[in-house]
Every structure is written in structure tokens, then in C-alpha cells.
MILOFI-838877 format. One record per residue (C-alpha): residue in three letters; x, y, z. Coordinates in Angstrom, 1 decimal, decimal comma. Example, Ala and Ser with C-alpha at 12.3 -4.5 7.8 and 13.67 -1.06 7.14 Angstrom:
+-----+--------+--------+--------+
!  aa !      X !      Y !      Z !
+-----+--------+--------+--------+
! ala !   12,3 !   -4,5 !    7,8 !
! ser !   13,7 !   -1,1 !    7,1 !
+-----+--------+--------+--------+
***
This chain:
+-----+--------+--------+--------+
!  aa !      X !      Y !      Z !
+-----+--------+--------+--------+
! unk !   28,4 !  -51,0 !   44,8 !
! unk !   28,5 !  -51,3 !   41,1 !
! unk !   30,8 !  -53,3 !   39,2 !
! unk !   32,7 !  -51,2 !   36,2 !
! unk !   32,5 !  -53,2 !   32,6 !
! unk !   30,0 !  -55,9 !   33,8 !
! unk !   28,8 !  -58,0 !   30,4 !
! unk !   25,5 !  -57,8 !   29,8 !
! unk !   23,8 !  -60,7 !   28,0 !
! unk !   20,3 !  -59,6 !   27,2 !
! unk !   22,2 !  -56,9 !   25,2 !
! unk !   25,5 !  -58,2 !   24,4 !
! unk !   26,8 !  -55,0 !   25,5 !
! unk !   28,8 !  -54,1 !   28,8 !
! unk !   27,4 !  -52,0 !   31,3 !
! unk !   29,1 !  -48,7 !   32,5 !
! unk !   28,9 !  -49,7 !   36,0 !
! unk !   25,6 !  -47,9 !   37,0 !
! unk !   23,0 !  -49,5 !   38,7 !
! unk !   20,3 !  -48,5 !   40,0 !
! unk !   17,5 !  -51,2 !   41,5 !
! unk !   19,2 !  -53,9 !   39,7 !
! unk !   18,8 !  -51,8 !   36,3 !
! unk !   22,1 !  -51,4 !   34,6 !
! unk !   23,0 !  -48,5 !   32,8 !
! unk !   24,4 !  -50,0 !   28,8 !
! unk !   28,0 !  -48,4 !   27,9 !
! unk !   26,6 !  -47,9 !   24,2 !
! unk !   28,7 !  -45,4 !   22,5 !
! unk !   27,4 !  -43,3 !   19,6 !
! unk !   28,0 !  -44,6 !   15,6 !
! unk !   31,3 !  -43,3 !   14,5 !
! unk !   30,1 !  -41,7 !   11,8 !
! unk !   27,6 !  -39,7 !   13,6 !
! unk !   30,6 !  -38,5 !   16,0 !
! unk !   32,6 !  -37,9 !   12,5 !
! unk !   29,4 !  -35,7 !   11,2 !
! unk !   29,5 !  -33,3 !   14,4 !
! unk !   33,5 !  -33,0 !   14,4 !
! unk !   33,2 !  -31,7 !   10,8 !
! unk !   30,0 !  -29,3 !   11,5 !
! unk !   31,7 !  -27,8 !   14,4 !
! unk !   35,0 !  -27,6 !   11,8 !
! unk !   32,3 !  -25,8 !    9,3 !
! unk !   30,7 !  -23,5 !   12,0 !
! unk !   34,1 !  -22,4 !   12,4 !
! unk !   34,7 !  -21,7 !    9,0 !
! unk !   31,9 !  -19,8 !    8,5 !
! unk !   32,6 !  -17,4 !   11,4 !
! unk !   35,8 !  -16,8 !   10,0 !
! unk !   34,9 !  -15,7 !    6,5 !
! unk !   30,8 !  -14,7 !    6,8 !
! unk !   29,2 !  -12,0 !    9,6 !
! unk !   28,4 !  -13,9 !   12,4 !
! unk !   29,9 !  -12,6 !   15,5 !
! unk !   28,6 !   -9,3 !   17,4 !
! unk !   31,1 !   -6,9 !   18,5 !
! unk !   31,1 !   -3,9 !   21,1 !
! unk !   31,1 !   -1,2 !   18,1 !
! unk !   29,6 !   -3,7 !   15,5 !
! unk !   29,4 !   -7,5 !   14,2 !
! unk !   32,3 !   -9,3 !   12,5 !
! unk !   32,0 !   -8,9 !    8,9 !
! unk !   33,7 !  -11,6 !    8,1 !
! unk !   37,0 !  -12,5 !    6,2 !
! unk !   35,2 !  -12,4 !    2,6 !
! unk !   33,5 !   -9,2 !    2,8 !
! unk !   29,8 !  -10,7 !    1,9 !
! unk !   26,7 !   -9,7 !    3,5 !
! unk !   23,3 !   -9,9 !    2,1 !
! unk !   22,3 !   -6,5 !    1,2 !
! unk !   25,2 !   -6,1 !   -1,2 !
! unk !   24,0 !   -9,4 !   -2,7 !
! unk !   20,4 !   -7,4 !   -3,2 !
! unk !   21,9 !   -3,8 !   -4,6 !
! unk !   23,5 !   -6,0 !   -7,2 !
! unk !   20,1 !   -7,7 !   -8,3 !
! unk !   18,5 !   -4,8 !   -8,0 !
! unk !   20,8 !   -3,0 !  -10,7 !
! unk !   20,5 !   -6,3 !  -13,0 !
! unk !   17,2 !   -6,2 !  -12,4 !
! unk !   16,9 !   -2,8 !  -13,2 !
! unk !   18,9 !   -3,4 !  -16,4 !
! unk !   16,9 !   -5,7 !  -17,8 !
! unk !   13,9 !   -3,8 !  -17,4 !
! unk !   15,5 !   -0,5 !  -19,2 !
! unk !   14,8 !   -1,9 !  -22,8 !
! unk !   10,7 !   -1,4 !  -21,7 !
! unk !   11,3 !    1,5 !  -19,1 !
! unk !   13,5 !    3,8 !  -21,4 !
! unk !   10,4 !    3,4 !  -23,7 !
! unk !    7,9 !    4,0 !  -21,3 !
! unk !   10,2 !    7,1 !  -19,9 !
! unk !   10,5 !    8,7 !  -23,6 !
! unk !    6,1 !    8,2 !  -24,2 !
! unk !    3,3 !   10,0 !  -23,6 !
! unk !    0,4 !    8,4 !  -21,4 !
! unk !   -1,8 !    8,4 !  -25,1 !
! unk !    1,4 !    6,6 !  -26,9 !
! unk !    1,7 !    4,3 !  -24,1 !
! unk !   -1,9 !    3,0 !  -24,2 !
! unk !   -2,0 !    3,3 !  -27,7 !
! unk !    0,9 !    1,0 !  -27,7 !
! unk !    0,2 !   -3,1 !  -27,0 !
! unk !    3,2 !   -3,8 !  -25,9 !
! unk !    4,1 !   -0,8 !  -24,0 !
! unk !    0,3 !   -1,1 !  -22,5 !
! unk !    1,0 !   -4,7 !  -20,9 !
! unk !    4,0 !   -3,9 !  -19,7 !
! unk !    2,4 !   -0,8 !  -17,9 !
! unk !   -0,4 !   -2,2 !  -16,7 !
! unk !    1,8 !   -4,9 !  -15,0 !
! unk !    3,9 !   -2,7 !  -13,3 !
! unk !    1,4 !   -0,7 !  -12,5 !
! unk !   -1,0 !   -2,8 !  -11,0 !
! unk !    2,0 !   -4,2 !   -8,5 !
! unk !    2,9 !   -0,6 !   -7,4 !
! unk !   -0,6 !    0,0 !   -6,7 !
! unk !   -0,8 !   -3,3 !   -4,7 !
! unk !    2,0 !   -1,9 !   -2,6 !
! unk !    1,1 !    1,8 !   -2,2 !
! unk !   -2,1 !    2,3 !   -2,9 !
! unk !   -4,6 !   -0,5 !   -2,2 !
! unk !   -4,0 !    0,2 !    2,0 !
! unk !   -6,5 !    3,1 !    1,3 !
! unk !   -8,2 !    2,6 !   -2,1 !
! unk !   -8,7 !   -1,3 !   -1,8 !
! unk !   -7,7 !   -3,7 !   -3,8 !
! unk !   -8,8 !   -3,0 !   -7,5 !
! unk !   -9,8 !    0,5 !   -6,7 !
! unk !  -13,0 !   -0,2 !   -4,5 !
! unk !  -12,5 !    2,5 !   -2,3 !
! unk !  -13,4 !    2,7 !    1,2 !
! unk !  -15,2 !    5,4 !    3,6 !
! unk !  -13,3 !    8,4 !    3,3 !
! unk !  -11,2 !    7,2 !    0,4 !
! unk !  -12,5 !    7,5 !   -3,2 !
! unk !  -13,3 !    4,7 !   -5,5 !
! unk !  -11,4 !    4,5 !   -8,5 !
! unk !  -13,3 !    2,2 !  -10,5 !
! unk !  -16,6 !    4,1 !  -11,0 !
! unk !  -16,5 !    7,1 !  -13,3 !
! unk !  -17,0 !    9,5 !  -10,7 !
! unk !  -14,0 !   11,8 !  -10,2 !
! unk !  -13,3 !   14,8 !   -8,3 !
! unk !   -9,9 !   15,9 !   -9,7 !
! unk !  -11,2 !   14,4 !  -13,2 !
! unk !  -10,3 !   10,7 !  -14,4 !
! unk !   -8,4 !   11,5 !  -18,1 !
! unk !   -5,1 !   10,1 !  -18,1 !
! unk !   -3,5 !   13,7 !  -17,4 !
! unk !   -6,2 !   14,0 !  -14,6 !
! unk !   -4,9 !   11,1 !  -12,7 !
! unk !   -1,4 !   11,5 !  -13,4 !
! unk !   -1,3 !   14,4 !  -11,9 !
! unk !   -3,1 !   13,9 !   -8,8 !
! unk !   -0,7 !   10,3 !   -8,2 !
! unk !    2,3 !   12,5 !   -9,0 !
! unk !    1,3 !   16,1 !   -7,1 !
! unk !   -1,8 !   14,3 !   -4,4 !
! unk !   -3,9 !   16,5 !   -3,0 !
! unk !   -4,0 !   18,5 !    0,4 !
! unk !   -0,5 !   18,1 !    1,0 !
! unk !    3,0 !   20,0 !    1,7 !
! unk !    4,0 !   19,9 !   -1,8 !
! unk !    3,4 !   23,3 !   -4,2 !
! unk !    2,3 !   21,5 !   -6,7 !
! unk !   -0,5 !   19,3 !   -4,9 !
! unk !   -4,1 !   19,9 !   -5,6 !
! unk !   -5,6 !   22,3 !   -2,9 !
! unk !   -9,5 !   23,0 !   -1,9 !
! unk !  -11,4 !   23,3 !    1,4 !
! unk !  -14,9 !   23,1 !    2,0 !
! unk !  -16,0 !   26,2 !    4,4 !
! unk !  -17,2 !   24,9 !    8,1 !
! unk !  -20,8 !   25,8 !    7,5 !
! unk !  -21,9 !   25,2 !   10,9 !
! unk !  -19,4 !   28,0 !   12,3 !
! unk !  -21,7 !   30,6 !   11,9 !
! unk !  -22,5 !   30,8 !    8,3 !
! unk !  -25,7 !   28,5 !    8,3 !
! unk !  -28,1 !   27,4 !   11,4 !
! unk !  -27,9 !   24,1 !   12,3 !
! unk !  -31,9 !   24,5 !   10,9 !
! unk !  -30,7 !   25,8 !    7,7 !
! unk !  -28,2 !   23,1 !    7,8 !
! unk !  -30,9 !   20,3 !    8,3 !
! unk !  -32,7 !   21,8 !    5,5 !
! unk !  -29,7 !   22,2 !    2,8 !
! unk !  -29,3 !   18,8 !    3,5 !
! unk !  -33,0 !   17,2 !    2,4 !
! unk !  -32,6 !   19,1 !   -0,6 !
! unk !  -28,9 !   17,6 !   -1,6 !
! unk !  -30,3 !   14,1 !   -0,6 !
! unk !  -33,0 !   14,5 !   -3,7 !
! unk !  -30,2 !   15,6 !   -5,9 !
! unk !  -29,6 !   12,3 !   -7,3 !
! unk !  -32,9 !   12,1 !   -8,7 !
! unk !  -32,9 !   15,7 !  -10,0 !
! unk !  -33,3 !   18,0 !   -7,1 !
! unk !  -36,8 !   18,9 !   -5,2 !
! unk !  -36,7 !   22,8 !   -6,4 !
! unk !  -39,4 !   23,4 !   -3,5 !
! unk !  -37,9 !   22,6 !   -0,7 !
! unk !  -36,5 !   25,2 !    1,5 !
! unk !  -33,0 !   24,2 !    1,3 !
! unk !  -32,9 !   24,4 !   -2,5 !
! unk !  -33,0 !   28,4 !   -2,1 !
! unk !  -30,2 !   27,9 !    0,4 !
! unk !  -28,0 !   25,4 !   -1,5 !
! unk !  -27,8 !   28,3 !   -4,5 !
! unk !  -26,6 !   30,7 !   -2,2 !
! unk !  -24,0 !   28,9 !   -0,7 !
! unk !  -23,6 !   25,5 !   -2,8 !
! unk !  -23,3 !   26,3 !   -6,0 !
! unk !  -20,2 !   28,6 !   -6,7 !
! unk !  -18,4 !   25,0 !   -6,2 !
! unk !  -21,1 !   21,8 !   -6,4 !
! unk !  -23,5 !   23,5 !   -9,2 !
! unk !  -26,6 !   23,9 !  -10,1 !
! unk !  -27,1 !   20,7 !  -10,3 !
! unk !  -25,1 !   18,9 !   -7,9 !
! unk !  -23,2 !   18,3 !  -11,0 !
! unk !  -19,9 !   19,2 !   -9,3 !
! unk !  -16,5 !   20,8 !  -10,2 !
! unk !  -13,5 !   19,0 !  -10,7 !
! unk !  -11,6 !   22,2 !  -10,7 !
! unk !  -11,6 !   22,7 !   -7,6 !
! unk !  -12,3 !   19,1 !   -6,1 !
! unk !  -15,9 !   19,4 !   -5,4 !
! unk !  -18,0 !   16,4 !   -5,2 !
! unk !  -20,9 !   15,9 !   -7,7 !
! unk !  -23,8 !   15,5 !   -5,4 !
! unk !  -26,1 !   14,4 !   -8,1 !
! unk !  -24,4 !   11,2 !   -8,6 !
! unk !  -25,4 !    9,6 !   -5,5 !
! unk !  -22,1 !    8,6 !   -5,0 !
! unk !  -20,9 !    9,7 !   -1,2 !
! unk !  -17,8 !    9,7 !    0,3 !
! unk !  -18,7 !    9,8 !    3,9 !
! unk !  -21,9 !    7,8 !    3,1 !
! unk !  -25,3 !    9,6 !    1,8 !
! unk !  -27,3 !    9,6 !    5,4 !
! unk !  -28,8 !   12,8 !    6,1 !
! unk !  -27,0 !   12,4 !    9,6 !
! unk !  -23,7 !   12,1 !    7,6 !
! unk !  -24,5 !   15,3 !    5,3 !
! unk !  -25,2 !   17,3 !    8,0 !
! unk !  -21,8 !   16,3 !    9,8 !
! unk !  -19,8 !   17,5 !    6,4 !
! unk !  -22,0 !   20,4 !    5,9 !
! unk !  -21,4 !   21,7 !    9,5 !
! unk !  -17,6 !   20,6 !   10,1 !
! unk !  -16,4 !   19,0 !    6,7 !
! unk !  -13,5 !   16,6 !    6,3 !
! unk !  -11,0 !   16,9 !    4,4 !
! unk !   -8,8 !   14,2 !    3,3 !
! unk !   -5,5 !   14,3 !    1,6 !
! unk !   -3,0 !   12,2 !   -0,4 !
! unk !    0,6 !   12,5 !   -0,1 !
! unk !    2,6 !   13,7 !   -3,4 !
! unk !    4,0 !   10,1 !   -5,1 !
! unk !    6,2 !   12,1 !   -7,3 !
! unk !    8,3 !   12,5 !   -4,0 !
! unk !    8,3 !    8,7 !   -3,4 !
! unk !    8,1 !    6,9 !   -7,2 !
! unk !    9,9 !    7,6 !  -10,1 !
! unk !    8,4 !    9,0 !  -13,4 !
! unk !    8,2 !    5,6 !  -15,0 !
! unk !    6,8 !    4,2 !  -11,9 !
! unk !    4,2 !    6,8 !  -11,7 !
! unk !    3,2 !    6,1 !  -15,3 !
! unk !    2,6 !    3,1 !  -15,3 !
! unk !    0,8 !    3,8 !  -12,3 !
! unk !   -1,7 !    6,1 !  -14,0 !
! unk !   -2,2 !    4,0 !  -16,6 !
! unk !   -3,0 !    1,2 !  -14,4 !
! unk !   -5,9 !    3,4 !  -12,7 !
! unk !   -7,0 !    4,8 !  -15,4 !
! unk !   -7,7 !    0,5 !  -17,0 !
! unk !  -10,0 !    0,1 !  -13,5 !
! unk !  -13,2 !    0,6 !  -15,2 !
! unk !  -13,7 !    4,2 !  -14,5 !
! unk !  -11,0 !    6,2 !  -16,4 !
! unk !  -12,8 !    8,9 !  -19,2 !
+-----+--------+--------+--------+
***
């Protein structure tokens, strides 16, 4: 049996009376002011329970004597933030899109803005600085289809294109391959649209073909409309890549891609600054 308060003298310390194979268990109490630290952060979780949200309840959480949660704490930095912004967005709001470029100052602060609310909205689909992707036009050639002045573009970020909203740019591309062309005729039109970009091959079969059914929207020339949306073939620039394989996939069932109305999303000043910033990418007219 083990003795109780037996004096150790390799330690100096007594034992608590645990033994076990002659090794003795050391009664070695923690520092006071480590037990003194834990009394006062139990004390200050306490505290906090009281008068922060901490608690969950059946219908809720315990909001805490104080009233304080976080996202009040953010709608007030948010307004302050907003406030000290005003002196370059009531500017920016009361400009046109020539006055704000024309502006250094205005132009800076634009171009800032813009380029972080393209980051956030836009660069998912267009890439990062406006590279574009398959499917999703690059913004920093000069190749547009809805036109690249600074009107052009603020009105496709504000209205988009092929979407719910009245206001949205609108154009469809007729499904060629459901009984309008022959897959033949098809094949053909295509050869002659992949010489486009060096000036058309006027006697190929599918020339005669492409001006009875291109050209009303793509022109003569493959020179394209940006009335209505329609690629300029002559540029050599493709959206679903320039294989023949891939021309005669959009020629027979076309796709159509779309971009949601920002106008419904961002405010004026936001959208601004937003044109502006894709219109600086390289490619703006």
C-alpha cells in the first residue's frame, strides 16, 4: 500500500501517495499565477457571454447584453466608406464617359475602381486583363462585336446581351444545318470563310453560298456587323476556335452566348468606371 505525503529527496518534493513499481507519483501543484490566469479567463469568458452573441438558442443565438454584432460594425464602414468616396463618385456620377477620360484625375480614379470591379465580376469569364477565353470574347484586341467606343461598351456592361432584360442586346445566328444548307454545302461554306482572313478565295464553291446566306449579317467581306452582333470573319479572330471542324459545328447548330445585364447588379458609377476600365485594355476605338 502507498504511503500518503511520503518526502521525496531526489525532488525535494512529497509524493501524493501513488506508487506504482516503486515509482512515485510527485504532489507538484501548478504555479499560482498560472491558476490565477485561468480563474480570470473563465471570469472573462463569462463576461463576454453576457454582453457579446455567443450562445445559440431554440429560436436564435443570444445577442448579447450590448447589442454588437459584426455586420452592424460593417454597414457602418461601409457608409463611411462610401462617404469618403462621394467627393470622386458624385463627380464621376455628374460626367460623361469623354469628360471622365478627358479628366486625369477623374481617369485614375476610374480606372482604379474599375479595374477592381472587373477583378470581381468579370475576369471569371473574360480573364484577368481581358484575355478572353473559348466562348468568351477578348477584350483587349480591337475586335468587337457590339463595337468597342466607350458608349459601345457601356452599354453592353450595363444592358449585356442575350438576356431577360428589354434593353439587352439581342441576335441569333439561324441553325444552318436544320434544313437550310446540306451538311455538303456546309463543309463548303466553311473552306471559303477559313480563307477570309487573307481576303477570301472568290472561286471556291462556298463563296457563292456564303453571299446568299452570309452576308446580310457577316458581309461581303467577312468584315462583320456590329449592329447586330455578328462576328467579322476576316479578322481571323474566332470565338469557338478557327478549325474547319469548329466552323462547321457553329454553322450547323450555332452557339449563342449571353451576358447578364450589370445595370441590374452595379450601380451607375460602378458601371462607369467599369467601361472606362475596358475600354484602357488595349483594344477600346
Amino acid at each position: 500500500m502507498a504511503s500518503e505525503g511520503k518526502f521525496d529527496p531526489v525532488s525535494g518534493r512529497h509524493t501524493t501517495g501513488h506508487e506504482w513499481d516503486g515509482i512515485a507519483e510527485l504532489n507538484t501543484p501548478l504555479p499560482k499565477w498560472w491558476v490565477y490566469v485561468f480563474y480570470a479567463c473563465i471570469v472573462w469568458a463569462i463576461g463576454y457571454w453576457v454582453l457579446y452573441p455567443s450562445i445559440p438558442t431554440l429560436d436564435g443565438y443570444w445577442q448579447g447584453t450590448l447589442g454588437w454584432h459584426a455586420r452592424s460594425t460593417l454597414e457602418t464602414e461601409l457608409v463611411a466608406q462610401k462617404e469618403s468616396r462621394k467627393v470622386w463618385t458624385s463627380k464621376i456620377e455628374k460626367a460623361s464617359l469623354q469628360d471622365i477620360v478627358k479628366d486625369k484625375s477623374l481617369l485614375n480614379y476610374a480606372l482604379a475602381g474599375g479595374k477592381a470591379t472587373f477583378n470581381e465580376n468579370c475576369a471569371p469569364c473574360h480573364g484577368v486583363g481581358g484575355v478572353g477565353a473559348y466562348g468568351f470574347p477578348n477584350l483587349a484586341d480591337d475586335v468587337w462585336l457590339w463595337g468597342g467606343t466607350l458608349d459601345d461598351i457601356y452599354q453592353t456592361i450595363q444592358f449585356g446581351v442575350r438576356n431577360s432584360n428589354p434593353n439587352s442586346r439581342q441576335s441569333e445566328m439561324p441553325k444552318f444545318g436544320d434544313g437550310i444548307l446540306k451538311p455538303d454545302e456546309i463543309s463548303k461554306v466553311a473552306d471559303y470563310v477559313l480563307t477570309l482572313p487573307k481576303g477570301g478565295n472568290a472561286s471556291l464553291p462556298g463563296a457563292a453560298i456564303f453571299a446568299e446566306n452570309c452576308v446580310a449579317c457577316h458581309g461581303a467581306t467577312g468584315e462583320g456587323s456590329k449592329d447586330v452582333g455578328a462576328p467579322a470573319l476576316k479578322s481571323g479572330v474566332w470565338l469557338y476556335k478557327g478549325t474547319k471542324e469548329a466552323i462547321v459545328a457553329q454553322v450547323t447548330a450555332p452557339k449563342h452566348g449571353n451576358m447578364p445585364a450589370w445595370s441590374e447588379r452595379l450601380d451607375p458609377v460602378t458601371i462607369k468606371q467599369l467601361a472606362v476600365y475596358v475600354h484602357s485594355l488595349g483594344g477600346g476605338q
